[in-house]
FITIKOL-616403 format. One record per residue: residue number from 1; residue in three letters; x, y, z of N, C-alpha, C, CB in turn. Coordinates in steps of 0.02 Angstrom, whole numbers, plus 50000, padded with zeros to 5 digits. Each point is the difference from the previous one (the first is absolute). Glycine has a CB too. Layout:
// FITIKOL-616403
+-----+-----+-------+-------+-------+-------+-------+-------+-------+-------+-------+-------+-------+-------+
:   n : res :   n.u :   n.v :   n.w :  ca.u :  ca.v :  ca.w :   c.u :   c.v :   c.w :  cb.u :  cb.v :  cb.w :
+-----+-----+-------+-------+-------+-------+-------+-------+-------+-------+-------+-------+-------+-------+
: NUM : ALA :     X :     Y :     Z :     X :     Y :     Z :     X :     Y :     Z :     X :     Y :     Z :
...
+-----+-----+-------+-------+-------+-------+-------+-------+-------+-------+-------+-------+-------+-------+
// end
This chain:
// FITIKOL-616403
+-----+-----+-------+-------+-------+-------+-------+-------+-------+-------+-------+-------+-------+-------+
:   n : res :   n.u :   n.v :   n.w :  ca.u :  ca.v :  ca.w :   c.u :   c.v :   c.w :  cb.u :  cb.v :  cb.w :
+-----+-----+-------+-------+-------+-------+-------+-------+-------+-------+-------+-------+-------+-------+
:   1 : UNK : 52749 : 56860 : 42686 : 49988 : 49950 : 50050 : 49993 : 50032 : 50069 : 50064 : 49917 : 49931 :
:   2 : UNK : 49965 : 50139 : 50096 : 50002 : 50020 : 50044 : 49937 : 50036 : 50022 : 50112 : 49990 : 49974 :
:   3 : UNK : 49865 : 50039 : 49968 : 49910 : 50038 : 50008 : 49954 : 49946 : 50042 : 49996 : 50066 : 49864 :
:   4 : UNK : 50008 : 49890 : 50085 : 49981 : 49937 : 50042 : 49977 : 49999 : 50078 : 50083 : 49959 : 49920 :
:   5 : UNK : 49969 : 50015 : 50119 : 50036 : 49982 : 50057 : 49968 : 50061 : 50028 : 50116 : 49930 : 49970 :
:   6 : UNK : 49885 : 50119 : 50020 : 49984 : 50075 : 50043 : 49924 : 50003 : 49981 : 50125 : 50080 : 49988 :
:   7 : UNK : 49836 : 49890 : 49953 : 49942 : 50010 : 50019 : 49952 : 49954 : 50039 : 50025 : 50061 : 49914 :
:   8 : UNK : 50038 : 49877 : 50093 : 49968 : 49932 : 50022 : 50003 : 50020 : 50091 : 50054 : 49897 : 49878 :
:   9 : UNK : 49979 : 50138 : 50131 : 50010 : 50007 : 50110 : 49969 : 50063 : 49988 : 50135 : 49947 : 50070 :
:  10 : UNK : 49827 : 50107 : 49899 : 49942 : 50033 : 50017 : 49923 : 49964 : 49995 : 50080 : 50092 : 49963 :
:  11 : UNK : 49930 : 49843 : 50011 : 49938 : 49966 : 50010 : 49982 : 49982 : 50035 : 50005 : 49984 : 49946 :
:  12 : UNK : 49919 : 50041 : 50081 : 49964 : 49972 : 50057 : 50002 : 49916 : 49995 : 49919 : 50114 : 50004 :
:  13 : UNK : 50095 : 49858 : 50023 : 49979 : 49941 : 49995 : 49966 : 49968 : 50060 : 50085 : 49998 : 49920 :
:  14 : UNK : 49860 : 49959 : 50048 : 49960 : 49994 : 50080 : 49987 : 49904 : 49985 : 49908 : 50163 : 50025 :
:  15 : UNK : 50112 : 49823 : 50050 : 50007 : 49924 : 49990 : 49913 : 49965 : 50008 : 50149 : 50001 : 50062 :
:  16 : UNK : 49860 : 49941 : 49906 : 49913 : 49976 : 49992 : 50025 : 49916 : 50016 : 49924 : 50104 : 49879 :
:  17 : UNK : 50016 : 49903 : 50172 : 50000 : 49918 : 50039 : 49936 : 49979 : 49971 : 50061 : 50016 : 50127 :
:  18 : UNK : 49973 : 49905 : 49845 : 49947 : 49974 : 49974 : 49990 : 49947 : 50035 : 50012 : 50043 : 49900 :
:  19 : UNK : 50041 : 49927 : 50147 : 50004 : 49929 : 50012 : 50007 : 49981 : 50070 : 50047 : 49992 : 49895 :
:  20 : UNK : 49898 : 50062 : 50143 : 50006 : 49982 : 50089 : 49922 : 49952 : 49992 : 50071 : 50145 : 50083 :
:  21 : UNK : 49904 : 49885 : 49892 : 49930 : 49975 : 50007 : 49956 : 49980 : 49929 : 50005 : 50077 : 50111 :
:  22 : UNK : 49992 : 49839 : 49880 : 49948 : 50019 : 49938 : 49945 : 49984 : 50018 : 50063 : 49986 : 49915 :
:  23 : UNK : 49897 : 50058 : 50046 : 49921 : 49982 : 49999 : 49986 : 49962 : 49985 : 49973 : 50062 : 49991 :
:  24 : UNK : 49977 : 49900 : 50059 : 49954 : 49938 : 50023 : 50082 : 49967 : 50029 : 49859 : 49977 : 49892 :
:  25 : UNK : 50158 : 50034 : 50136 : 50043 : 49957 : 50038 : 49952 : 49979 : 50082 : 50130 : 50071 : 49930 :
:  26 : UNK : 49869 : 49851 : 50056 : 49948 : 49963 : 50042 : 50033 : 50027 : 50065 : 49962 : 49882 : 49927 :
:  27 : UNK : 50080 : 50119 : 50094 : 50017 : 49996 : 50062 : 49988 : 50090 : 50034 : 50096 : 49874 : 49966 :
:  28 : UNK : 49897 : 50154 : 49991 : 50001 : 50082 : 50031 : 49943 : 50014 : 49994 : 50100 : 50046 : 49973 :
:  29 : UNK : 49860 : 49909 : 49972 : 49907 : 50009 : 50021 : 49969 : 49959 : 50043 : 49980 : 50029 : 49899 :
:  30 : UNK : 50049 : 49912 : 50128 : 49975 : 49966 : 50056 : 50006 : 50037 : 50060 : 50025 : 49901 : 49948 :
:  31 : UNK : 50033 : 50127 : 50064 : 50033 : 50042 : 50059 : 49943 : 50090 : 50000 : 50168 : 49924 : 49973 :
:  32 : UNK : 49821 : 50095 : 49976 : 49951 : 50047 : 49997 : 49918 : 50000 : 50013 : 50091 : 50016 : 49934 :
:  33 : UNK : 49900 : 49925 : 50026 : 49919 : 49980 : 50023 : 50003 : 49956 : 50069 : 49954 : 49991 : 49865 :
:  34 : UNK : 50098 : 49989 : 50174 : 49978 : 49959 : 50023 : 49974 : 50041 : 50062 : 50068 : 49906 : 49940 :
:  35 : UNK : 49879 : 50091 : 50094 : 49975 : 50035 : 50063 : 50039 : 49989 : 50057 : 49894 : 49992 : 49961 :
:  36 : UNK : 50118 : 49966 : 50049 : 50021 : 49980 : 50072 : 50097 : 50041 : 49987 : 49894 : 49840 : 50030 :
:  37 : UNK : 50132 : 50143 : 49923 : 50056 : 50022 : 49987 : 49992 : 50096 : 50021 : 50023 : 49878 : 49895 :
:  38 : UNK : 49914 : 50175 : 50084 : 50003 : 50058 : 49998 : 49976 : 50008 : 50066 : 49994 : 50022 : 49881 :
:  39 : UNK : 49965 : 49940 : 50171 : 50006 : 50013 : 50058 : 50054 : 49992 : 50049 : 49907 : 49987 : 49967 :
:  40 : UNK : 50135 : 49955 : 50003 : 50054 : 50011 : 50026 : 50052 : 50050 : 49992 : 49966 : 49910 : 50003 :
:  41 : UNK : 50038 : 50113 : 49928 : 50049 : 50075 : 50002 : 49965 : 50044 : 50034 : 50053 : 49995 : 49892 :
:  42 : UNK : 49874 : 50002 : 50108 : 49973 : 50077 : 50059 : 50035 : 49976 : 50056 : 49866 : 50039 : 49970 :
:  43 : UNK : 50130 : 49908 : 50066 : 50003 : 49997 : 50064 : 50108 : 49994 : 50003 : 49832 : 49926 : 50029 :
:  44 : UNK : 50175 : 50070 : 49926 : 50088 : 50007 : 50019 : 49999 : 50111 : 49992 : 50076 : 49825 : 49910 :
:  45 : UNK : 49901 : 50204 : 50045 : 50004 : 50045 : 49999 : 49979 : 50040 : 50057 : 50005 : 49967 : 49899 :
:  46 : UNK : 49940 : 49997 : 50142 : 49957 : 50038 : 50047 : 50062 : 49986 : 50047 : 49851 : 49987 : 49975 :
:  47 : UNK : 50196 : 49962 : 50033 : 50038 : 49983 : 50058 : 50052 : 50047 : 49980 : 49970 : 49873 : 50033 :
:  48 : UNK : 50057 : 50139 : 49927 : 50056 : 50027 : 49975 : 49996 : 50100 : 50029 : 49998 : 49879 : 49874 :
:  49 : UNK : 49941 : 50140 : 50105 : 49992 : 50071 : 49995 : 49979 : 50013 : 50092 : 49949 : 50010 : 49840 :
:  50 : UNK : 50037 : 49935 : 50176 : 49980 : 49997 : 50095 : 50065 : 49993 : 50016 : 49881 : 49934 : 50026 :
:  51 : UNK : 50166 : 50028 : 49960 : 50090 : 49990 : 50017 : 50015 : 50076 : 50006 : 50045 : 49880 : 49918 :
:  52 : UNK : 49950 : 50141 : 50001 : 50036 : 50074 : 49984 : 49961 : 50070 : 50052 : 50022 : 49947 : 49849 :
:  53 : UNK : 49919 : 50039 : 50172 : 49977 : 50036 : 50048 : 50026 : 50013 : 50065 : 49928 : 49968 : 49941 :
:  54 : UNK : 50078 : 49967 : 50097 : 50021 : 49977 : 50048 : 50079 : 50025 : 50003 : 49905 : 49906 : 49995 :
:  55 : UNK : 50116 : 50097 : 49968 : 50080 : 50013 : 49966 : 49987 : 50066 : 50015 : 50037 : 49915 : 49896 :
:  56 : UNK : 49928 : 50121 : 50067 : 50016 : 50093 : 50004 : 49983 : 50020 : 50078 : 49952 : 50036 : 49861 :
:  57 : UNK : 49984 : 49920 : 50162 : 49988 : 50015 : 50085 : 50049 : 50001 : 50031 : 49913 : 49956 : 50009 :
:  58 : UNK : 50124 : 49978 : 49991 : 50066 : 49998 : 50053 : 50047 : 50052 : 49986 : 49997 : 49880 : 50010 :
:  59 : UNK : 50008 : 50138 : 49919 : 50076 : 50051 : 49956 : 49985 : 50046 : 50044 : 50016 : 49988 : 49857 :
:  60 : UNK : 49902 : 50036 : 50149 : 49973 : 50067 : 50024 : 50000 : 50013 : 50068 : 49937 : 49996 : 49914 :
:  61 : UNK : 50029 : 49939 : 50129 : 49995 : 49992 : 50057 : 49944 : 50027 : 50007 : 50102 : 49990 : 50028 :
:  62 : UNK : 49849 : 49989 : 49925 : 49944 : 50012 : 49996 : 49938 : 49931 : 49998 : 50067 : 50112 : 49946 :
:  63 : UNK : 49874 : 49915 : 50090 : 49954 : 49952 : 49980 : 49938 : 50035 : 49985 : 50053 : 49913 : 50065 :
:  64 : UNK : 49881 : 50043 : 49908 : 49943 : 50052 : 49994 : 49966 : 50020 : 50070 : 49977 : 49950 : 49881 :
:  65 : UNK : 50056 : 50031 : 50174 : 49986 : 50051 : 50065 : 50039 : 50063 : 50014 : 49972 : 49900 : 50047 :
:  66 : UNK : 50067 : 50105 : 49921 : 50069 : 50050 : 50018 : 49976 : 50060 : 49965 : 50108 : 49914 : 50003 :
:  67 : UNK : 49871 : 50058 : 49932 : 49958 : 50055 : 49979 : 49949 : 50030 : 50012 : 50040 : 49967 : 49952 :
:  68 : UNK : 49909 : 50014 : 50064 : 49957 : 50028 : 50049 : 50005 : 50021 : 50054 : 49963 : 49953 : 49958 :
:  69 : UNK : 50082 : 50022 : 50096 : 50032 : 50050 : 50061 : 50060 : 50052 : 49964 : 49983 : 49892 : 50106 :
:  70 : UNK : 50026 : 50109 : 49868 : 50026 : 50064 : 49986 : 49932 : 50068 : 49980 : 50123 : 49915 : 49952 :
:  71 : UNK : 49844 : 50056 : 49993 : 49948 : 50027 : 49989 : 49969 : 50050 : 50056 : 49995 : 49902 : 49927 :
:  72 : UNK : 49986 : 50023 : 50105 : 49960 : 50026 : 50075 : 50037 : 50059 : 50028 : 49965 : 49878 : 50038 :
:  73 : UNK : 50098 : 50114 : 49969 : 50050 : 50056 : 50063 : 49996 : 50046 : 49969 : 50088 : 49946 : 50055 :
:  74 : UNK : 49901 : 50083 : 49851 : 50007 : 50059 : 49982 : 49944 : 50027 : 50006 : 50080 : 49980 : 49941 :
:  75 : UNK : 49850 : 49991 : 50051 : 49932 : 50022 : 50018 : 50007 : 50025 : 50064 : 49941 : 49921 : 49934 :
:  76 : UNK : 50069 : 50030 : 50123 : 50026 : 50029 : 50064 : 50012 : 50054 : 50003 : 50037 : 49925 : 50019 :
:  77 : UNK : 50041 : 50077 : 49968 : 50034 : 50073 : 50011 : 49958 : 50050 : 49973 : 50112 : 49958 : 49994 :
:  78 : UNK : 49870 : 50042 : 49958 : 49968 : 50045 : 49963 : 49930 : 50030 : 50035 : 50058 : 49937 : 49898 :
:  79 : UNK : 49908 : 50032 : 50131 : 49935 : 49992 : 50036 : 50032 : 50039 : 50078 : 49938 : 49863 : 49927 :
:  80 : UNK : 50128 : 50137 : 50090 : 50000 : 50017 : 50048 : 50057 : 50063 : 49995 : 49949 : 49881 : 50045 :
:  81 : UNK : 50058 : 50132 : 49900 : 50014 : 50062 : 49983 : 49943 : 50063 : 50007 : 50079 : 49928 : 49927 :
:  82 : UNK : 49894 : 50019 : 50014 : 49918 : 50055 : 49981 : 49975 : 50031 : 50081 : 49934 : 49901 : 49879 :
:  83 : UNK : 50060 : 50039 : 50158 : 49992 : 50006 : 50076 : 49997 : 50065 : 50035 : 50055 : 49904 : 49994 :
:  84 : UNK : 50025 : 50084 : 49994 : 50050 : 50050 : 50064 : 50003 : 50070 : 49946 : 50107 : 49887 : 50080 :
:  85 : UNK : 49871 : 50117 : 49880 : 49993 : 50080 : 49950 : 49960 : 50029 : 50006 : 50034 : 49977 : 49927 :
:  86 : UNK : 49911 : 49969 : 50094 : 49919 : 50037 : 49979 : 50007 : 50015 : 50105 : 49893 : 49900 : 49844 :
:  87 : UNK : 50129 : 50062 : 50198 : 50004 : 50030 : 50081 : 50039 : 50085 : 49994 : 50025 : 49849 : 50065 :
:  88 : UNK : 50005 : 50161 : 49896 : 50053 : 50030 : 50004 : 49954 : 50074 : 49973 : 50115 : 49888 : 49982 :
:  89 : UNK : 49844 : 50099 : 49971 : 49983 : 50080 : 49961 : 49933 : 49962 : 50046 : 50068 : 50064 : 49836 :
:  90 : UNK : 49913 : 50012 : 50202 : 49943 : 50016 : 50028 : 49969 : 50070 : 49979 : 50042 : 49926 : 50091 :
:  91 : UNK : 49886 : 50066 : 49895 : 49940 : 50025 : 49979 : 49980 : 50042 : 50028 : 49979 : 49926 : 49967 :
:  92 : UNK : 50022 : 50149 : 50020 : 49975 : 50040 : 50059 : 49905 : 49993 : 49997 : 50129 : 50101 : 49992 :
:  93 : UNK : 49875 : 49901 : 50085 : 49932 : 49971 : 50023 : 49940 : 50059 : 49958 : 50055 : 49943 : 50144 :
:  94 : UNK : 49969 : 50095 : 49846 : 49950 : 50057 : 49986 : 49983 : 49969 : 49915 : 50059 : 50126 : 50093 :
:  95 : UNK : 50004 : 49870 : 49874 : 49980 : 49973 : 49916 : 49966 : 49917 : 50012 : 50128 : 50076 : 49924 :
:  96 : UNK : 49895 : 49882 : 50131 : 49968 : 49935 : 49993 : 49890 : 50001 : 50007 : 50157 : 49950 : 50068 :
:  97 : UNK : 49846 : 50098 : 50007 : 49941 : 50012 : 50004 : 49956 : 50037 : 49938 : 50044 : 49996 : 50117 :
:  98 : UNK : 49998 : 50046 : 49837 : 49984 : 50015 : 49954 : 49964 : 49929 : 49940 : 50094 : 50109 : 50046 :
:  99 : UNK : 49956 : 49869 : 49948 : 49990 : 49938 : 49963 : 49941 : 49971 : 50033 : 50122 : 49980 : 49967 :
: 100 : UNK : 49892 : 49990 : 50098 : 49935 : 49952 : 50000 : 49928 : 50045 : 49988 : 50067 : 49912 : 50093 :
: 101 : UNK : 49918 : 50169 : 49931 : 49933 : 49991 : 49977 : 49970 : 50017 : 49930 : 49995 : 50016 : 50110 :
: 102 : UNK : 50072 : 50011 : 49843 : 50020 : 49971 : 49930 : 49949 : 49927 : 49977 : 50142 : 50048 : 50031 :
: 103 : UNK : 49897 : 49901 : 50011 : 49989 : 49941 : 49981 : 49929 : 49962 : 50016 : 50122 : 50008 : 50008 :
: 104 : UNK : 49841 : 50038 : 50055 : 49937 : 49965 : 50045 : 49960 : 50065 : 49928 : 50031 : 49953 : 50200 :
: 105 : UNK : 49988 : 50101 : 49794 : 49939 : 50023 : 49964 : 49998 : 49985 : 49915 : 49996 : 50096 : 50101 :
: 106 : UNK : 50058 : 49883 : 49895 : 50001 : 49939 : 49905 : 49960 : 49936 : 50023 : 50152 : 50020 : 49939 :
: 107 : UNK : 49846 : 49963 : 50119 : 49970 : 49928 : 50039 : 49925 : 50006 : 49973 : 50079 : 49993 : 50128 :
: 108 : UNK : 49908 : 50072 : 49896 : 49917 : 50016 : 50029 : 49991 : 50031 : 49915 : 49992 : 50045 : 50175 :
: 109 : UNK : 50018 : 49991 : 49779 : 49980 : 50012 : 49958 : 50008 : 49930 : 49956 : 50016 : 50129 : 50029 :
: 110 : UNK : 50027 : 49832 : 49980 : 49966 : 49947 : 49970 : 49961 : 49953 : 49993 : 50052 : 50033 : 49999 :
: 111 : UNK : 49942 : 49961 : 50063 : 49935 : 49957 : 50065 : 49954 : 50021 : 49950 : 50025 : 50016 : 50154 :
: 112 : UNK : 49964 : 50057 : 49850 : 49947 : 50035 : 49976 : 49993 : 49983 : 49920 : 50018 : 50093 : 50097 :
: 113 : UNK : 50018 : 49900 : 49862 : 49988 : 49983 : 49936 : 49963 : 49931 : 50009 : 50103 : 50069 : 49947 :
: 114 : UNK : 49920 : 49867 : 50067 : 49980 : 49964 : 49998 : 49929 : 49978 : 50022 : 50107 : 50007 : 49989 :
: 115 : UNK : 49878 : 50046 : 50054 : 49933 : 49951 : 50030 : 49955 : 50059 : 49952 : 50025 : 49935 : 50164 :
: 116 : UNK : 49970 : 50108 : 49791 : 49952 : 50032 : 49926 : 49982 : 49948 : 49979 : 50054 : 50095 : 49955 :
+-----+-----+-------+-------+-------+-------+-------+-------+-------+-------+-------+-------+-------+-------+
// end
């Protein structure tokens, strides 16, 4: 008897609902097809998930402007970093003049391709 008992509490046992919902039950297919009924759960859901929004803004102290000025100030800073780095390393005039007639005679040899 006891084998029993010890093989009965290693059994999975898994519970089965038969009796929340039966099929064709009129009242849970009226409530499903009915249209006006499923625009109304969108529009309680649409209110609900705008509540829970509104909810994390205040938790945060956030809005969808806050985020974008923050945005903005790190572009900023950043823009005026780049700024004050690129004032800071200067180009000796001899390698810049180098460069530009570098750059006027790649100008003119290509001038020149194009008009063949």
């Amino acid at each position: 008897m006891m084998r029993q008992d010890q093989d009965f509490d290693k059994t999975i046992r898994i519970p089965i609902v038969t009796d929340v919902v039966r099929a064709g039950d009129p009242a849970v297919v009226e409530q499903v097809k009915n249209p006006q009924g499923r625009q109304k759960r969108r529009e309680v859901f649409e209110r609900h998930l705008k509540e829970r929004i509104e909810e994390l803004q205040a938790a945060t102290r956030q809005d969808g402007y806050s985020g974008l000025a923050r945005a903005h100030a790190i572009r900023s800073e950043n823009n005026h970093q780049t700024k004050s780095s690129s004032e800071h390393s200067q180009i000796d005039p001899s390698v810049e003049k180098h460069i530009d007639q570098a750059r006027e005679e790649l100008v003119r040899e290509l001038s020149g391709m194009l008009k063949r």
